[in-house]
mmCIF entry with sequence, helices, sheets and N, C-alpha, C, O atoms, coordinates in Angstrom:
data_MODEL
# 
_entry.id   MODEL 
# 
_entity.id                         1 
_entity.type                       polymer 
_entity.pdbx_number_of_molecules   1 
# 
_entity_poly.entity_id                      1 
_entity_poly.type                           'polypeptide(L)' 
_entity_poly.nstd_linkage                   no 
_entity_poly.nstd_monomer                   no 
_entity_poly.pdbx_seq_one_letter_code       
;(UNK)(UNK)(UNK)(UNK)(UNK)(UNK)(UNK)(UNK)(UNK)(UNK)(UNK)(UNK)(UNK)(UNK)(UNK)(UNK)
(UNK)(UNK)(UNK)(UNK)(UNK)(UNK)(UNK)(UNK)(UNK)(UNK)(UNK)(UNK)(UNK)(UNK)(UNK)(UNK)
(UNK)(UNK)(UNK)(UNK)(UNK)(UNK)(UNK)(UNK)(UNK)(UNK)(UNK)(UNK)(UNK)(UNK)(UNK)
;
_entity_poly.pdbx_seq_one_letter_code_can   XXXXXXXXXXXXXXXXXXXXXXXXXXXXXXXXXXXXXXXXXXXXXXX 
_entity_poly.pdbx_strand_id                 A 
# 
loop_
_entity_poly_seq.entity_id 
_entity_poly_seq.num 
_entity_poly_seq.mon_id 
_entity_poly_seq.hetero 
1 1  UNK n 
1 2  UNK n 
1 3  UNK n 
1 4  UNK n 
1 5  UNK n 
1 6  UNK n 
1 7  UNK n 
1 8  UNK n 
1 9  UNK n 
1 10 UNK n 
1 11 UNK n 
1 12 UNK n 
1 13 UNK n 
1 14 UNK n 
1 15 UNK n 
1 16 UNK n 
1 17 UNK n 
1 18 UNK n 
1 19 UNK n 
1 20 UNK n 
1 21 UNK n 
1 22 UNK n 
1 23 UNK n 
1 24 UNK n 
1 25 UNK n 
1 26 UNK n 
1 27 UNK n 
1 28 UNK n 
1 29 UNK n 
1 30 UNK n 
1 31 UNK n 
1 32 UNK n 
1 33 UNK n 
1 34 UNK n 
1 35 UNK n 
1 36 UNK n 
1 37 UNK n 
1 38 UNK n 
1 39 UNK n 
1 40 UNK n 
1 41 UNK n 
1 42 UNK n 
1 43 UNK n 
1 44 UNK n 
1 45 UNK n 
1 46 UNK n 
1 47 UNK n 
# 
_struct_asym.id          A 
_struct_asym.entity_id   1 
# 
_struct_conf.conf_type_id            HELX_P 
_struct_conf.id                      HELX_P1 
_struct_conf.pdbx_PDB_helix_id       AA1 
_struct_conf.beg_label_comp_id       UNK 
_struct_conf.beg_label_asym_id       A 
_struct_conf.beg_label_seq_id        27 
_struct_conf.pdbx_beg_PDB_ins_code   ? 
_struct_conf.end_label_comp_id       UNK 
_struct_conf.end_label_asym_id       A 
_struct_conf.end_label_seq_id        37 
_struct_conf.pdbx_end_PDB_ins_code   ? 
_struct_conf.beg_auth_comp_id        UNK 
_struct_conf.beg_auth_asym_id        A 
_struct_conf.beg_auth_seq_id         27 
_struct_conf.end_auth_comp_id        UNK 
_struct_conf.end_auth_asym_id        A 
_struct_conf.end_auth_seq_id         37 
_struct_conf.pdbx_PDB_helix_class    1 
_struct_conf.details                 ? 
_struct_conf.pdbx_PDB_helix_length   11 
# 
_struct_conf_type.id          HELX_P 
_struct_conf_type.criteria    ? 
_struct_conf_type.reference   ? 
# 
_struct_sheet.id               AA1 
_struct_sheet.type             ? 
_struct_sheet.number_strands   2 
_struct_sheet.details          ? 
# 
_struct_sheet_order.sheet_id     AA1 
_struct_sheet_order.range_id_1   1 
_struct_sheet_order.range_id_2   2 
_struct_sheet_order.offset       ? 
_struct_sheet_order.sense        anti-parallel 
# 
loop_
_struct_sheet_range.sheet_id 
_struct_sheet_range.id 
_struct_sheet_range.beg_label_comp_id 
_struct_sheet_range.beg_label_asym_id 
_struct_sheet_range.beg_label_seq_id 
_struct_sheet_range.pdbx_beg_PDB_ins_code 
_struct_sheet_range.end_label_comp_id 
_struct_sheet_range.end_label_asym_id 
_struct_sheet_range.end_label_seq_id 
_struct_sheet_range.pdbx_end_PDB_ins_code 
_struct_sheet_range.beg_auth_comp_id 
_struct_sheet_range.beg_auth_asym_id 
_struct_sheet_range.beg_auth_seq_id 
_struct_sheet_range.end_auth_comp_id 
_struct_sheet_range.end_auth_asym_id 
_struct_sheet_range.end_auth_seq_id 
AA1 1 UNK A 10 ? UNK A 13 ? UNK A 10 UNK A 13 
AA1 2 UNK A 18 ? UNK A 21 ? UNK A 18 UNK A 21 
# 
loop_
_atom_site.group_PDB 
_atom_site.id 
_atom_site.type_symbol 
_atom_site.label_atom_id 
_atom_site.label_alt_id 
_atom_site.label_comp_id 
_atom_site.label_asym_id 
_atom_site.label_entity_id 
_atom_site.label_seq_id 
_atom_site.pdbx_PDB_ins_code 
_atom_site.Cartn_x 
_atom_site.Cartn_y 
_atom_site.Cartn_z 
_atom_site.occupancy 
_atom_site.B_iso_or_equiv 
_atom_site.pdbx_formal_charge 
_atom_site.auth_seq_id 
_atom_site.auth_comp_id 
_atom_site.auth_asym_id 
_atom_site.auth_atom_id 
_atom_site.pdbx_PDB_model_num 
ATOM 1   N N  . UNK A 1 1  ? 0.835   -1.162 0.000   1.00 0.00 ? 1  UNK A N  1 
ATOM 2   C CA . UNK A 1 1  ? 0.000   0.000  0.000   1.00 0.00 ? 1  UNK A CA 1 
ATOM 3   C C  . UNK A 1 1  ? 0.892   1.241  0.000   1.00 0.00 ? 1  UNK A C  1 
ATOM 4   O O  . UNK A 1 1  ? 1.797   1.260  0.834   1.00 0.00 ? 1  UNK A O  1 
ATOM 5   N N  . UNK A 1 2  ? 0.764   2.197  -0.762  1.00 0.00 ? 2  UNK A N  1 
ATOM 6   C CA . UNK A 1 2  ? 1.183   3.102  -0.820  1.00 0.00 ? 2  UNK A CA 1 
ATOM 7   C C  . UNK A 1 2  ? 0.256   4.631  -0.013  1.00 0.00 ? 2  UNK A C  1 
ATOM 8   O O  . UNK A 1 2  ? -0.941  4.377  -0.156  1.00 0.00 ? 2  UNK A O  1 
ATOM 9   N N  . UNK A 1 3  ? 0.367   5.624  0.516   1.00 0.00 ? 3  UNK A N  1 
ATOM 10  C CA . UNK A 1 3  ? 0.233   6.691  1.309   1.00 0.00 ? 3  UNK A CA 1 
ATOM 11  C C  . UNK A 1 3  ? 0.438   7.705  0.818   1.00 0.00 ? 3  UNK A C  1 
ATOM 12  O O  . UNK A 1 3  ? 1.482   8.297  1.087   1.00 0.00 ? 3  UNK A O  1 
ATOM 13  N N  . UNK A 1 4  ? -0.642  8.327  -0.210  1.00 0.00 ? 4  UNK A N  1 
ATOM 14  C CA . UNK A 1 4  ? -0.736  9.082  -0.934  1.00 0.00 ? 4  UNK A CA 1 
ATOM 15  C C  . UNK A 1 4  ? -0.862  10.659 -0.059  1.00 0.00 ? 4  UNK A C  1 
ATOM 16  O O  . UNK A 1 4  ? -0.930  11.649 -0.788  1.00 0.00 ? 4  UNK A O  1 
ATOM 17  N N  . UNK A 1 5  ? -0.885  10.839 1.131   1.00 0.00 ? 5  UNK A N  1 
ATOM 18  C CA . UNK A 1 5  ? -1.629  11.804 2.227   1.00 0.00 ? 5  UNK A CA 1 
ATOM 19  C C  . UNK A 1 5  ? -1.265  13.117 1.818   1.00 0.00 ? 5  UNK A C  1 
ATOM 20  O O  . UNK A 1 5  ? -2.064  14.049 1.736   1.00 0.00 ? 5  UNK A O  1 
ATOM 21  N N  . UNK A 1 6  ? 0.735   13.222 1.395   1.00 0.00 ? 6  UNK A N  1 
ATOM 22  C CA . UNK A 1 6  ? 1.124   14.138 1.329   1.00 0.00 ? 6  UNK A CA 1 
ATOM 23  C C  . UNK A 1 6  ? 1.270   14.550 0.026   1.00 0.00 ? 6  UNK A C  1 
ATOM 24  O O  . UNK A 1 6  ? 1.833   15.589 -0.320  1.00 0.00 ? 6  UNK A O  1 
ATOM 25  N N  . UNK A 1 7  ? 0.607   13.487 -0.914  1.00 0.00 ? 7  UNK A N  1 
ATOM 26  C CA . UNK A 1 7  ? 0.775   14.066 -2.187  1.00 0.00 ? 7  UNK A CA 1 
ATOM 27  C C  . UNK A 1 7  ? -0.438  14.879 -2.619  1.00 0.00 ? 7  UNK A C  1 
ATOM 28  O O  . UNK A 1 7  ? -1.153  14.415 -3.508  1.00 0.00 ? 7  UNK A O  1 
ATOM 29  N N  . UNK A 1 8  ? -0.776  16.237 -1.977  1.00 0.00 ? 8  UNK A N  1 
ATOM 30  C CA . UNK A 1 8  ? -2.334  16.388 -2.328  1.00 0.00 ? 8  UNK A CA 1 
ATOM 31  C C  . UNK A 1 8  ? -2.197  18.502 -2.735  1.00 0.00 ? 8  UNK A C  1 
ATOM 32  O O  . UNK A 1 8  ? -2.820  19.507 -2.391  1.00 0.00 ? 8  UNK A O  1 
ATOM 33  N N  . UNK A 1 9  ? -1.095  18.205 -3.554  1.00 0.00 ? 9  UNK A N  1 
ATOM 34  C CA . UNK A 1 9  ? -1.643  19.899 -3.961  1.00 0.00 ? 9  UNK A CA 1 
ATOM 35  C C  . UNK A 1 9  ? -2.822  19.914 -5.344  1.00 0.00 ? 9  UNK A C  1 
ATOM 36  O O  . UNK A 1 9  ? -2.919  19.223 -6.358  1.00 0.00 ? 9  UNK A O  1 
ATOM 37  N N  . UNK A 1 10 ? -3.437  20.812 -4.911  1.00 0.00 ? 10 UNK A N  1 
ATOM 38  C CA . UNK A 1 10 ? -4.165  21.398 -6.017  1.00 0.00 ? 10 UNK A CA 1 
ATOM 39  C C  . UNK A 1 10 ? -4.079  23.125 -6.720  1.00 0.00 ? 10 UNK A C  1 
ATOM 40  O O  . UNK A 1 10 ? -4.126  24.156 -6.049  1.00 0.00 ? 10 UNK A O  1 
ATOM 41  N N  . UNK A 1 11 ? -3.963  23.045 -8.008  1.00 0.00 ? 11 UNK A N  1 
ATOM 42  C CA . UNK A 1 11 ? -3.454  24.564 -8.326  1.00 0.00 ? 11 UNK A CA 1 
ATOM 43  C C  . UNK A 1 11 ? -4.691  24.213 -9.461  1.00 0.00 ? 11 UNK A C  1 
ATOM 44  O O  . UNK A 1 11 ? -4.984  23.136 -9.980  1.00 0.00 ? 11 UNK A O  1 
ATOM 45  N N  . UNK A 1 12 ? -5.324  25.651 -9.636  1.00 0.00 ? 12 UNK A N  1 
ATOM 46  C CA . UNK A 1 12 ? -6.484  26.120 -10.227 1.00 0.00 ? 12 UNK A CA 1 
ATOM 47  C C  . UNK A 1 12 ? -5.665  27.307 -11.239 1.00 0.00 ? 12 UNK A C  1 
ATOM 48  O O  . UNK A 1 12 ? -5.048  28.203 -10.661 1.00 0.00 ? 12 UNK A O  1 
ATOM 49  N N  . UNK A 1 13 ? -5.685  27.277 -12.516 1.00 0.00 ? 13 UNK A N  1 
ATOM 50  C CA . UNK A 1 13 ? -5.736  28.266 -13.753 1.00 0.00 ? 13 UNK A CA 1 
ATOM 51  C C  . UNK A 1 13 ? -6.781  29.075 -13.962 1.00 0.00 ? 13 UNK A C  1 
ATOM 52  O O  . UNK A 1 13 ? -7.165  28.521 -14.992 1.00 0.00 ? 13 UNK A O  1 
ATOM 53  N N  . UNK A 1 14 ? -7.327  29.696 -13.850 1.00 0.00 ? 14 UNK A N  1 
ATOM 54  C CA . UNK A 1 14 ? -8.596  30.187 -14.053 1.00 0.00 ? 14 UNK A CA 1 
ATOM 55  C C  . UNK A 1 14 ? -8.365  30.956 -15.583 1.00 0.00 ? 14 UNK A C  1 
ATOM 56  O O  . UNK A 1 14 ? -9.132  30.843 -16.539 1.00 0.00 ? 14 UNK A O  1 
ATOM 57  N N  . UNK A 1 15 ? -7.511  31.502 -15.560 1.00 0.00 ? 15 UNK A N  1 
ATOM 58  C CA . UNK A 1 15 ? -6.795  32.084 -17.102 1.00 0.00 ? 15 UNK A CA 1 
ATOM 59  C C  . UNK A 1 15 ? -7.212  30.769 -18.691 1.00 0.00 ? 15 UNK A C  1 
ATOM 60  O O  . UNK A 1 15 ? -7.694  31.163 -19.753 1.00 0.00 ? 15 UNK A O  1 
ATOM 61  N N  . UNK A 1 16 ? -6.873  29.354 -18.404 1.00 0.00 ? 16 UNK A N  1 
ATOM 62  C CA . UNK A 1 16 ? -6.419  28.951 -19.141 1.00 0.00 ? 16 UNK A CA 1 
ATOM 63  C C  . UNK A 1 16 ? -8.181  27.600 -18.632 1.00 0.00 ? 16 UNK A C  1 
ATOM 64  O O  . UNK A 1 16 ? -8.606  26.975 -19.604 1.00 0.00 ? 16 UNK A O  1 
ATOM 65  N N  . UNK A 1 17 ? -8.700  27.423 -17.675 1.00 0.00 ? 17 UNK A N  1 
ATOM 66  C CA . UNK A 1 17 ? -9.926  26.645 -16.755 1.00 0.00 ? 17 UNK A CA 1 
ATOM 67  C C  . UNK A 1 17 ? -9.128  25.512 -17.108 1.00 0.00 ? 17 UNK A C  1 
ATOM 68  O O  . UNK A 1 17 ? -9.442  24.565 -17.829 1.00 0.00 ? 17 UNK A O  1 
ATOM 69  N N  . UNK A 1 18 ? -8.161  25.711 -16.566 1.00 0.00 ? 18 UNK A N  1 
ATOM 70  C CA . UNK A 1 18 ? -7.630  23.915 -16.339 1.00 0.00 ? 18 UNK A CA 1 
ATOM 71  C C  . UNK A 1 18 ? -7.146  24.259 -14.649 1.00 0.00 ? 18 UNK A C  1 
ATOM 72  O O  . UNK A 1 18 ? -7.013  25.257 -13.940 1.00 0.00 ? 18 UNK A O  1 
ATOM 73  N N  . UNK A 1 19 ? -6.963  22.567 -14.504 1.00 0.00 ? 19 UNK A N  1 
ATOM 74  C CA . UNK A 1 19 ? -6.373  22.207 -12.591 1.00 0.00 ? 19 UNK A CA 1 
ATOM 75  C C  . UNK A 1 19 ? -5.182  21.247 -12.683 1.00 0.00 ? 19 UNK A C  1 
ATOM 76  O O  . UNK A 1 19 ? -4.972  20.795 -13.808 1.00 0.00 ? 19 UNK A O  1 
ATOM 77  N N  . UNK A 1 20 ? -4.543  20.943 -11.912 1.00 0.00 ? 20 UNK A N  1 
ATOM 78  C CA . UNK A 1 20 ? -3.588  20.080 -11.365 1.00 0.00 ? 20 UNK A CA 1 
ATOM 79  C C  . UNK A 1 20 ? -3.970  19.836 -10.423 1.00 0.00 ? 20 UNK A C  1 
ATOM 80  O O  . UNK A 1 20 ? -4.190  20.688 -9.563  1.00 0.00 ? 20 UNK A O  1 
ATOM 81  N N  . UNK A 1 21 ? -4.269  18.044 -10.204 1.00 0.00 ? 21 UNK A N  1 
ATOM 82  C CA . UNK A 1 21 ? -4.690  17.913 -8.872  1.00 0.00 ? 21 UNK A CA 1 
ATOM 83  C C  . UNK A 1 21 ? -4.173  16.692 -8.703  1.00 0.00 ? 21 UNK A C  1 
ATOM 84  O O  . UNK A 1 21 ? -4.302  15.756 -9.492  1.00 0.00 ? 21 UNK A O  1 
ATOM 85  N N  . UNK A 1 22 ? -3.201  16.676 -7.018  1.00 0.00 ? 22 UNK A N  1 
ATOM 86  C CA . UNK A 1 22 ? -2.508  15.308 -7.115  1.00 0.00 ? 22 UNK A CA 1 
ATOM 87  C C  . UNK A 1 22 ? -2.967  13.989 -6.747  1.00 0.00 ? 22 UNK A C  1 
ATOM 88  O O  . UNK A 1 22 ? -4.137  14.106 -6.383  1.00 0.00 ? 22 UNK A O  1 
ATOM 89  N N  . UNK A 1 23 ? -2.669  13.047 -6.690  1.00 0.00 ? 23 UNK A N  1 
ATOM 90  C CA . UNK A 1 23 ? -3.240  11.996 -6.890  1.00 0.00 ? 23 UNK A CA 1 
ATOM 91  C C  . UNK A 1 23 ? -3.923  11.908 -4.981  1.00 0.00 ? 23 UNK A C  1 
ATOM 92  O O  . UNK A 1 23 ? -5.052  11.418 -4.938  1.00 0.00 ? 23 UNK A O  1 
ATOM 93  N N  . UNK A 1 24 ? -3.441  12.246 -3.825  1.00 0.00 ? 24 UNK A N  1 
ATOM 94  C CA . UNK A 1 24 ? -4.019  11.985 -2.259  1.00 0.00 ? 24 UNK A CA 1 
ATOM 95  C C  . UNK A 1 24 ? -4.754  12.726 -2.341  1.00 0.00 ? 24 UNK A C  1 
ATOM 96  O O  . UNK A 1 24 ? -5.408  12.911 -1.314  1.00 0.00 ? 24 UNK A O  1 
ATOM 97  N N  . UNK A 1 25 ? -5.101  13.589 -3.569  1.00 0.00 ? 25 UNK A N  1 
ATOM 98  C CA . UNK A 1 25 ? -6.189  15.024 -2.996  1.00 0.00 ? 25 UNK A CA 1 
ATOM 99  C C  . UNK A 1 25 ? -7.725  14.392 -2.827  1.00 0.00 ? 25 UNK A C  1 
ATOM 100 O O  . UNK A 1 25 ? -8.231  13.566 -3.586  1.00 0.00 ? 25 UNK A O  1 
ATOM 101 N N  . UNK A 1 26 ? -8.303  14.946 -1.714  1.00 0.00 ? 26 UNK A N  1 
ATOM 102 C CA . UNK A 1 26 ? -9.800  14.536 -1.685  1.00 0.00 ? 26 UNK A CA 1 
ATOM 103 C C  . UNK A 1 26 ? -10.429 15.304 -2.565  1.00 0.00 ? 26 UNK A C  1 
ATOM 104 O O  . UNK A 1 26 ? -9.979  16.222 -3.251  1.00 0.00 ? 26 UNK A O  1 
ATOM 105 N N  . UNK A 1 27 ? -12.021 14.654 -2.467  1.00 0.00 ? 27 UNK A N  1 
ATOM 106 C CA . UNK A 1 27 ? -12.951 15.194 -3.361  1.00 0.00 ? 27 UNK A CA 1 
ATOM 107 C C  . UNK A 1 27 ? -13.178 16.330 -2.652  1.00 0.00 ? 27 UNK A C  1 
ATOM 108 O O  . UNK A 1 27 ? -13.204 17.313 -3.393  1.00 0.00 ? 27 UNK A O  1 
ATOM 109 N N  . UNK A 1 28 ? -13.404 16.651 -1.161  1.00 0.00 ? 28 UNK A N  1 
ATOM 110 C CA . UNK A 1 28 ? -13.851 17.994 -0.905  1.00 0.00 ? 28 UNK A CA 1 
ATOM 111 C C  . UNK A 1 28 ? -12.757 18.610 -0.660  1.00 0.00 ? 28 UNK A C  1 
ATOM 112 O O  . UNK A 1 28 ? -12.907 19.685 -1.241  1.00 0.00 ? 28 UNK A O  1 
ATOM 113 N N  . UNK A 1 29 ? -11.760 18.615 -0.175  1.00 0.00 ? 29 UNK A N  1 
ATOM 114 C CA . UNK A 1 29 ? -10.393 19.802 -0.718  1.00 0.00 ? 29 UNK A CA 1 
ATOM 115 C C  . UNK A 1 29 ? -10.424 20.440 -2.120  1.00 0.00 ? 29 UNK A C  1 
ATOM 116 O O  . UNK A 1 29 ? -10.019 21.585 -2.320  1.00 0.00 ? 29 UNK A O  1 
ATOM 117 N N  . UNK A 1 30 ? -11.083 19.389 -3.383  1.00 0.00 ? 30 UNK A N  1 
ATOM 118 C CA . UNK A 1 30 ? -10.929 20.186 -4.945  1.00 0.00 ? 30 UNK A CA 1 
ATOM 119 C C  . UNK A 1 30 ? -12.456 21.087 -4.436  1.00 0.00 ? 30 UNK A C  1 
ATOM 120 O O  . UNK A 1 30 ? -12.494 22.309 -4.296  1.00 0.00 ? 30 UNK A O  1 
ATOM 121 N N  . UNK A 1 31 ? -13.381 20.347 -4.264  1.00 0.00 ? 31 UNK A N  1 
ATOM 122 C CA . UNK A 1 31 ? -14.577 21.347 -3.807  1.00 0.00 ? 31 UNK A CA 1 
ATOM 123 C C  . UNK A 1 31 ? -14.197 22.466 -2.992  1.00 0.00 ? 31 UNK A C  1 
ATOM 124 O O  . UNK A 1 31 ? -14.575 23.531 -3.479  1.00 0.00 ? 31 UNK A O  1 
ATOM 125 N N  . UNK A 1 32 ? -13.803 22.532 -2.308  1.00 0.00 ? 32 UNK A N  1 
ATOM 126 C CA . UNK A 1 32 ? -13.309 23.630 -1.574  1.00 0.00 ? 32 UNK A CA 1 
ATOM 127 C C  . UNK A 1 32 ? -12.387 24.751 -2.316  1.00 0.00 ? 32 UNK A C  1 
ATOM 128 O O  . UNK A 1 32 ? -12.627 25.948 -2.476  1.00 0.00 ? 32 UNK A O  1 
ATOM 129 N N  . UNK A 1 33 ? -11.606 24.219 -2.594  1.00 0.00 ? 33 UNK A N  1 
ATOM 130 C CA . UNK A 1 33 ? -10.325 25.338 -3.448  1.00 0.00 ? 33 UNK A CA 1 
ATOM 131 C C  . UNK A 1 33 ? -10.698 25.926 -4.563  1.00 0.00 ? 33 UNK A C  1 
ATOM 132 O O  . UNK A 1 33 ? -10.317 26.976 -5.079  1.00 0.00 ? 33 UNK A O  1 
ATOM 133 N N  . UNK A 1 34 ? -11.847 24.784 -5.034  1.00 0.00 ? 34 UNK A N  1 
ATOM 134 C CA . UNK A 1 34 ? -12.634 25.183 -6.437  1.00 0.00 ? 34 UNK A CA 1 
ATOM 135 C C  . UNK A 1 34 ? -13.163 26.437 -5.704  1.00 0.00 ? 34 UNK A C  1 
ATOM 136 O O  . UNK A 1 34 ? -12.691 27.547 -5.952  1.00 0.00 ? 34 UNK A O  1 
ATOM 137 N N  . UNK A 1 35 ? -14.098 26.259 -4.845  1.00 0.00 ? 35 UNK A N  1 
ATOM 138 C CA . UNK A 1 35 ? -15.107 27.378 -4.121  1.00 0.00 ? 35 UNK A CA 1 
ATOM 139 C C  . UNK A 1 35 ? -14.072 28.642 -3.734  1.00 0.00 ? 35 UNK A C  1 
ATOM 140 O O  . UNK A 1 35 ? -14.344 29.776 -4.128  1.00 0.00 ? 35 UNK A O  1 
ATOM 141 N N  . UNK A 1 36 ? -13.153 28.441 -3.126  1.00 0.00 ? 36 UNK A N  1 
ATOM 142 C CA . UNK A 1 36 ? -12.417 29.531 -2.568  1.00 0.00 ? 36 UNK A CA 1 
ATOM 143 C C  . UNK A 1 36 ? -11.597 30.066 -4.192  1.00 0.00 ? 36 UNK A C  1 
ATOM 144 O O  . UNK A 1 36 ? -11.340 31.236 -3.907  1.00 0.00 ? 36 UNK A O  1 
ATOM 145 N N  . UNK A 1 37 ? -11.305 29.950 -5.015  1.00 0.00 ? 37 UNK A N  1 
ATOM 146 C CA . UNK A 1 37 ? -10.936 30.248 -5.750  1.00 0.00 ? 37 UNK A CA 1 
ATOM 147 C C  . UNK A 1 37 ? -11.948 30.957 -6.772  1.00 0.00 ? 37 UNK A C  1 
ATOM 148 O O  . UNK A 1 37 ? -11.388 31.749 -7.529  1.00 0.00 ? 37 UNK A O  1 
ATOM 149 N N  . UNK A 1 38 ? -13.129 30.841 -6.910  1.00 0.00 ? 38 UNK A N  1 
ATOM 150 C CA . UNK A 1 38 ? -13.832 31.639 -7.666  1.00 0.00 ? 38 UNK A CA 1 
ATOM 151 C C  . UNK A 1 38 ? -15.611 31.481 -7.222  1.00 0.00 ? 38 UNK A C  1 
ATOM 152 O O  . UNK A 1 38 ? -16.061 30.620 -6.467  1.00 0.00 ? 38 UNK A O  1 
ATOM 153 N N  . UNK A 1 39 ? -16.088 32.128 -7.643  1.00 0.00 ? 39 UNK A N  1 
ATOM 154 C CA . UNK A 1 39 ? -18.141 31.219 -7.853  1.00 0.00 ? 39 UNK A CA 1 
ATOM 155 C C  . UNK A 1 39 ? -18.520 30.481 -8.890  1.00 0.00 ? 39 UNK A C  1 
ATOM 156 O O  . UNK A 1 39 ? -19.143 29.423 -8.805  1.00 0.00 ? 39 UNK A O  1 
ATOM 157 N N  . UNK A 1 40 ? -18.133 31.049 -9.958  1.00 0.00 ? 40 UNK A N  1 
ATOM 158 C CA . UNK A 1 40 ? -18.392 30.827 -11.414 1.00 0.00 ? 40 UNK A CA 1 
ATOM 159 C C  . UNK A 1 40 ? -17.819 29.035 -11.536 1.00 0.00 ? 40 UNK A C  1 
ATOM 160 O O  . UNK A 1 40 ? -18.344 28.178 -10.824 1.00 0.00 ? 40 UNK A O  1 
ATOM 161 N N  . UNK A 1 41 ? -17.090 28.813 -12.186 1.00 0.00 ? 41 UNK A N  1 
ATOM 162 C CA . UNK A 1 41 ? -16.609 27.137 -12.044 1.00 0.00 ? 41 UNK A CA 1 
ATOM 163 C C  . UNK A 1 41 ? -17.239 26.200 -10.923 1.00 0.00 ? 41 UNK A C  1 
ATOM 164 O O  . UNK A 1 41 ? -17.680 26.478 -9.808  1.00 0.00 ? 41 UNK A O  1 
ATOM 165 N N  . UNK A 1 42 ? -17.132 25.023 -11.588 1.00 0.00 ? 42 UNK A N  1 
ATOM 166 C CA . UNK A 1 42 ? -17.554 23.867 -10.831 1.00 0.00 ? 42 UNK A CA 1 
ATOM 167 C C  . UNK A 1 42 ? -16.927 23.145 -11.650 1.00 0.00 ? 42 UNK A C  1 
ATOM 168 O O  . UNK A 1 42 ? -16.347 23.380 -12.710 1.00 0.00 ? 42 UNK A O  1 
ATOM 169 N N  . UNK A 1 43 ? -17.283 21.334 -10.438 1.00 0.00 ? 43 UNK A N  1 
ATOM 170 C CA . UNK A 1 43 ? -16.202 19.747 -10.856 1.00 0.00 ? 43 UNK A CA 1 
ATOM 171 C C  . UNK A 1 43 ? -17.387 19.186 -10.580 1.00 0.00 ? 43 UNK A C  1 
ATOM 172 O O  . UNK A 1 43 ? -18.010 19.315 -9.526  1.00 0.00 ? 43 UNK A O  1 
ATOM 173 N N  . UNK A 1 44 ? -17.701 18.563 -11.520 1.00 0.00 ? 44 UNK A N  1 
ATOM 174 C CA . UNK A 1 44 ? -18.863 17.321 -11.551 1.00 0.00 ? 44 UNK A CA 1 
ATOM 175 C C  . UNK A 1 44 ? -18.334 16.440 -11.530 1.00 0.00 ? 44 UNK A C  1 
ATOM 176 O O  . UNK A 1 44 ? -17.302 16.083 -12.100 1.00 0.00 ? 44 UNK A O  1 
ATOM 177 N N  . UNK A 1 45 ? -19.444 15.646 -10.387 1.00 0.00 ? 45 UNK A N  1 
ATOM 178 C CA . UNK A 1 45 ? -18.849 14.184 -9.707  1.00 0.00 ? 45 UNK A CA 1 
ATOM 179 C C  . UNK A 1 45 ? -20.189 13.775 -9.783  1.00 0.00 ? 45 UNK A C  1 
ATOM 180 O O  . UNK A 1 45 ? -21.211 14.445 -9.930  1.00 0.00 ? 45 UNK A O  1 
ATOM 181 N N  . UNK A 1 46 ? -19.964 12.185 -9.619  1.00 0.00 ? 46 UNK A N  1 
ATOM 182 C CA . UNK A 1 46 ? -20.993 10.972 -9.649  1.00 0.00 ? 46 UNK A CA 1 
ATOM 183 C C  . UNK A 1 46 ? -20.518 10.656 -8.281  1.00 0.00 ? 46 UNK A C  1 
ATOM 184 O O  . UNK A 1 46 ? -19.311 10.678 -8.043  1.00 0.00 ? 46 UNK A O  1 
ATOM 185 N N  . UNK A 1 47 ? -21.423 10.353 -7.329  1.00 0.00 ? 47 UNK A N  1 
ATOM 186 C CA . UNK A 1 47 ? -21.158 9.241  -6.285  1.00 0.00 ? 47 UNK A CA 1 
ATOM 187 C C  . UNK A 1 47 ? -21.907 8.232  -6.109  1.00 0.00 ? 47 UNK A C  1 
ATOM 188 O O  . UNK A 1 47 ? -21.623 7.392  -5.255  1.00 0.00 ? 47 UNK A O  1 
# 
């Protein structure tokens, strides 16, 4: 098993609407950063 915990940056483009998001990142950290980073954008998910 590998321990992805610390691999979890996310960087938002808003210039270009692309993301980098690393592989430990949760679904609500991108929800979140998405939110703190603008209103307009959203990440559609299925659960």
């Amino acid at each position: 098993m590998i321990d992805l915990i610390n691999i979890r940056s996310i960087d938002i483009n808003l210039a270009d609407e692309s993301a980098w998001i690393q592989a430990g990142a949760t679904l609500g950290e991108l929800y979140y950063k998405i939110s703190e980073t603008n209103k307009v954008h959203g990440f559609p998910s299925v659960n």
